[in-house]
N, C-alpha and C positions, 0 to 999 in steps of 0.2 A: 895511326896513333898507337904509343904503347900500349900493350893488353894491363889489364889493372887501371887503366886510366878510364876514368867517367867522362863519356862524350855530353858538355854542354847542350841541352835543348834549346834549338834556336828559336828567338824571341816571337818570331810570326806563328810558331807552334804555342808557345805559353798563354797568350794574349787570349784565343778564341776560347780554352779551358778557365783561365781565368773566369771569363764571362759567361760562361757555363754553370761554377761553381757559385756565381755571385746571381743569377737566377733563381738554382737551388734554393738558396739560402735566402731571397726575398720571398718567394712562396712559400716555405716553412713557416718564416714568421709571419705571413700572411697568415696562414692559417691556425697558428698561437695568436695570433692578434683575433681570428675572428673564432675562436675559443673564450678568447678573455671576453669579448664582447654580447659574445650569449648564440653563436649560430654553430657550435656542435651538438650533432643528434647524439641522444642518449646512448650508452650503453643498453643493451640489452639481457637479462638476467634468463638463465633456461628455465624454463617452463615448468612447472611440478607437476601439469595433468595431462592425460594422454592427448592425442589430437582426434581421435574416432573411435564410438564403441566398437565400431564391424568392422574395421579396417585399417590398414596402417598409412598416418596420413601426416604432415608436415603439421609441427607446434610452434606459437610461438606467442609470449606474452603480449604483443600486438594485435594479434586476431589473425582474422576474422574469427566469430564466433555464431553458433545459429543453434536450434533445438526448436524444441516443443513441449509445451506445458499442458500438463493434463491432469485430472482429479485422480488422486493417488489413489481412488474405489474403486470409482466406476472405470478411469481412462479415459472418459469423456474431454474432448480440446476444452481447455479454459481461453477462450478471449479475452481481451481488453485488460490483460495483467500489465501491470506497470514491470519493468523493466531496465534497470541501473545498471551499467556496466563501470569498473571505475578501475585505473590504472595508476599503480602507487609510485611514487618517482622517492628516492633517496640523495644525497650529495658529500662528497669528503672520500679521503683519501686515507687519511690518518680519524679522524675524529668526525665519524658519520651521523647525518642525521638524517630527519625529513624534510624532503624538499616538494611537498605540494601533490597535486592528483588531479587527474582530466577522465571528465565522465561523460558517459554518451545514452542518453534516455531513449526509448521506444517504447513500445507498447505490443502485446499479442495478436493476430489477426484471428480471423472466427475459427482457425482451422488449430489456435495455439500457436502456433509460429512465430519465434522471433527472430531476429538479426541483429548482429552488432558487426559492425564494420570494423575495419584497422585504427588503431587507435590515432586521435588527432596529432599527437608527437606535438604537441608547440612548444612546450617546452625546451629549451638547450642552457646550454651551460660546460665550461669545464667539470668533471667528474660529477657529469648529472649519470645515474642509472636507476633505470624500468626495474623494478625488482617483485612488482605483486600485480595479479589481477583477480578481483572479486565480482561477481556478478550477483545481482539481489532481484531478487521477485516477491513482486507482491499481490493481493488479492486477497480485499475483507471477503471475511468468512473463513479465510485459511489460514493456515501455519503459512509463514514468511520462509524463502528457500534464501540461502548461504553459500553459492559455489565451496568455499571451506570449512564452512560448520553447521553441522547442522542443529535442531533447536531440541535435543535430548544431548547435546554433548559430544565431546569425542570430535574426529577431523574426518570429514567428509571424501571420498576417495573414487569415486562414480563420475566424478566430473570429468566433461570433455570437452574441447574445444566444439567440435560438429558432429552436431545429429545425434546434441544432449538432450536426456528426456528429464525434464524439472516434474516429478508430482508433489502435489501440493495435496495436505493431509486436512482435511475439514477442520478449523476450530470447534477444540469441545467444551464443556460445560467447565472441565475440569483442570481446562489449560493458563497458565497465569500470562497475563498480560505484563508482566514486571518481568518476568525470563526471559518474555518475547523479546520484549524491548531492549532487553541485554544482550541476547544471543545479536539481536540484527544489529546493533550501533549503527542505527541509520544515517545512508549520506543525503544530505539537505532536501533532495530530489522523492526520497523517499518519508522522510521527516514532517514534510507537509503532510503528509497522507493520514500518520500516526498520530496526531493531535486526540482523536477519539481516543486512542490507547492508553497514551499519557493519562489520564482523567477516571480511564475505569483503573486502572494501574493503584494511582491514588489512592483509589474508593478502597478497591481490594484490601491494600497497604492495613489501609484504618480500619476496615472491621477487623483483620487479622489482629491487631493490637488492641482490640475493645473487645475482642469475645464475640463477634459476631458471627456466625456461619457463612463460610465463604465458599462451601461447595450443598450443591441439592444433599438435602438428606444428614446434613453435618447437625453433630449435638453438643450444644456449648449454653454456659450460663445466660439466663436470661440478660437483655440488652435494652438499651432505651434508645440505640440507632432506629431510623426510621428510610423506609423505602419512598421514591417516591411511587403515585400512582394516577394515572393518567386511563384508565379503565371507562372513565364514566364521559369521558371526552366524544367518544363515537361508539354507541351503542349498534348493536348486532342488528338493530330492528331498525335505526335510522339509515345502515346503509342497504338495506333491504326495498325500506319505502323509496329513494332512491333511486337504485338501481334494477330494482325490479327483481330482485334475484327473491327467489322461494325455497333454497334449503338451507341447510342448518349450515353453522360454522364453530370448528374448533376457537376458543380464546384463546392463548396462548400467547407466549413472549418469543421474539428472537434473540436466538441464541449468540451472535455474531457479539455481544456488546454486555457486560454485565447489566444487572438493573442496580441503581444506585439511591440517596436519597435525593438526584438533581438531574434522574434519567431514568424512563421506564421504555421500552419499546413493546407494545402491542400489537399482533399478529392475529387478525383474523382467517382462519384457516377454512378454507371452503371445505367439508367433508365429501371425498370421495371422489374430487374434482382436482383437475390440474394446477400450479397456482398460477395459469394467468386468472385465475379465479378467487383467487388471496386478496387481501387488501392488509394493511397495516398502518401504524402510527409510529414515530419517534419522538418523543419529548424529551425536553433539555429546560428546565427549569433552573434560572440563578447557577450556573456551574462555577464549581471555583476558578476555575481559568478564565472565564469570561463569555461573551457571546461569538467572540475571533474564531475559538476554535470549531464553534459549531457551524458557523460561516465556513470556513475550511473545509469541514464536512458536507455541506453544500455543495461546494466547487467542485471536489472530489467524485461524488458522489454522480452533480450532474453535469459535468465537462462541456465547457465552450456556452452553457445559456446565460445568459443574460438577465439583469435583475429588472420585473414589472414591479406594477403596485396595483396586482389583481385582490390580493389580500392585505398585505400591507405595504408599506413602500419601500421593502428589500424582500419580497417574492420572487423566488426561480420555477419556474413551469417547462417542466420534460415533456414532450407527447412524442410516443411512438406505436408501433403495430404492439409490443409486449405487453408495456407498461404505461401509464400516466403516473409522473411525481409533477408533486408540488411541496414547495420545502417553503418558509418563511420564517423572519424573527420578527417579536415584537419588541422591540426595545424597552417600554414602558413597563410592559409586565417581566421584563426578562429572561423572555423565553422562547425557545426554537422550536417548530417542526416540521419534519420531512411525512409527508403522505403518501402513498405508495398503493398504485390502485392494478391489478392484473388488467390486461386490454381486453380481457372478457367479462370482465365484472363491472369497467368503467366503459362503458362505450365508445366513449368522445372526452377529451380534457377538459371541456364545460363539467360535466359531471364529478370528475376529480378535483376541481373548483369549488364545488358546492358542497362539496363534502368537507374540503378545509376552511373553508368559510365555516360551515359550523363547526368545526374543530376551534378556532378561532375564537366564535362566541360563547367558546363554552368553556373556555378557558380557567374562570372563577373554580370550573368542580375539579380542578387538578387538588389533591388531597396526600398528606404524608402519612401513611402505614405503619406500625411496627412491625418490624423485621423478624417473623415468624414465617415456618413451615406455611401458611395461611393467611399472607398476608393483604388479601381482598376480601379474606371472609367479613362478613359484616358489613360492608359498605355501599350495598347497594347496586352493586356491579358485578357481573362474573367474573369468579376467582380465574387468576392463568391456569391453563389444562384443562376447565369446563365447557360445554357443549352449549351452545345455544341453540336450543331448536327450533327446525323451521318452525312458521307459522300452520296452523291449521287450514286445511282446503275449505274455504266456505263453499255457500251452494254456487253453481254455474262456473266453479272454477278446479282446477285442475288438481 
């Protein structure tokens, strides 16, 4: 053939390329077809937090994730923290938004310990991407922890994927339940739990706007807010005749929870003794949100029991080697509470029975206070922070 001249490809060569390129080109659009239809995995977005404090270790917004939770004082394991992991998904090319989040719940084991696995990925979609992941801990009595923010502010920078150490900083007297609530935007999983919060949040809100003192020791115009007070519900000496017990006990409130005028929590503090030796009350009196949320606080509180009608006909009864709780609402009167007995101080959950029983019937001397530095002075009960003292040794006894 002349040079310059283009040798035809013969047809038995075209034919099998053909068929080649017509392959190609049905599994492309197969896989734009099963793009449109929702079966591509996400993009995945890098990581903002290292992968190990001690070591250098593969990161990635999917996980795994593991650590240990501890008392930001002592370092002592915190068990039984609840535990949110939640993985932010976005969509658009041009004109981005939010497209949804997949969350994975656990809880701490005694030693603190958690795990979070790889994220479930169910979501798909054309131009779906992973872009955040936040992890959230909780446990009343503490400040709530924020993988990105922590609750004074500012952007949190300690986080790691493994063999992160969560401490968690006691709640104090001083701390607002309204910030809390802010910093954590809780996810639904978490949300249940804060129901208590929401309510003293409120309380706070309104004496802050009425003049009321909303930290110990704060000096503001006189108020005609009223506390409640629940003091004369379980006297020092009925849980003594009881239980048998012969020293003194600190009154006092717990701290965990403001006192309100539709909440008081009393704390009988065994002096000089451990508190499986404590015993305590919670009352919820009429709350503005209802009796739902204190039910919630129930559930929470005492996980997996089951409602009797040892006291009333939505009674929960804990019994364990610690503690004995018995929590109940009365409908009628409108009112809840949680009884809280140390496993040295209640024997047997019969005992911690008898005791909310008459908690129960005693219900009528629940009384509203005004809202002063001294607000049990006068009523007949010991103020919070007073001593009750044992009784006296008669003859033949010890």
């Amino acid at each position: 053939m002349p040079a310059g001249v283009v040798r035809p490809i013969p047809h038995r060569a075209v034919a099998p390329l053909r068929r080649a390129l017509a392959r190609v080109a049905v599994v492309a659009g197969l896989v734009g077809l099963a793009c449109v239809v929702g079966a591509c995995s996400p993009l995945v977005r890098d990581a903002p937090f290292g992968g190990a404090r001690d070591h250098v270790a593969d990161v990635a917004l999917t996980g795994p994730f593991n650590g240990q939770i501890v008392d930001g004082t002592t370092s002592a394991p915190i068990g039984d923290a609840t535990v949110v992991a939640v993985w932010s998904y976005d969509r658009g090319d041009g004109l981005v938004g939010p497209a949804g989040s997949e969350t994975y719940v656990a809880r701490s084991d005694r030693a603190g310990r958690y795990r979070v696995p790889l994220a479930p990925s169910k979501l798909r979609g054309q131009s779906l991407r992973l872009v955040d992941f936040t992890l959230f801990v909780y446990k009343r009595g503490y400040v709530a922890y924020r993988s990105d923010v922590p609750y004074d502010g500012g952007r949190r920078a300690e986080f790691v994927a493994r063999h992160n150490r969560v401490a968690l900083r006691k709640w104090a007297s001083t701390d607002s339940h309204a910030e809390h609530l802010l910093m954590l935007s809780p996810p639904p999983e978490i949300e249940r739990l804060t129901h208590w919060e929401r309510l003293a949040a409120n309380a706070a809100l309104l004496r802050a706007v009425s003049g009321a003192p909303s930290e110990p020791g704060a000096q503001t115009t006189p108020s005609t807010l009223e506390w409640l007070d629940a003091t004369a519900l379980l006297p020092p000496e009925e849980v003594r005749r009881r239980t048998g017990y012969l020293e003194a006990f600190n009154v006092g409130e717990f701290a965990d929870l403001a006192r309100t005028h539709f909440y008081h929590g009393v704390h009988l503090r065994a002096v000089d003794r451990e508190e499986v030796w404590d015993l305590g009350i919670r009352v919820w009196r009429d709350p503005p949100g209802g009796l739902e949320p204190v039910l919630e606080t129930f559930r929470a509180t005492l996980p997996g029991v089951e409602p009797t009608a040892d006291i009333t006909a939505e009674t929960y009864v804990l019994d364990s080697e610690a503690v004995r709780a018995v929590a109940f609402l009365d409908r009628e009167r409108k009112v809840g509470v949680l009884l809280t007995c140390g496993g040295m101080q209640c024997a047997d959950i019969e005992t911690a029975l008898i005791l909310a029983g008459f908690v129960r019937d005693h219900l009528d001397d629940l009384k509203q206070v005004p809202v002063t530095g001294t607000a049990a002075a006068g009523t007949g009960t010991p103020a919070a922070g007073t001593v009750a003292p044992a009784p006296k040794a008669e003859a033949g006894r010890p």
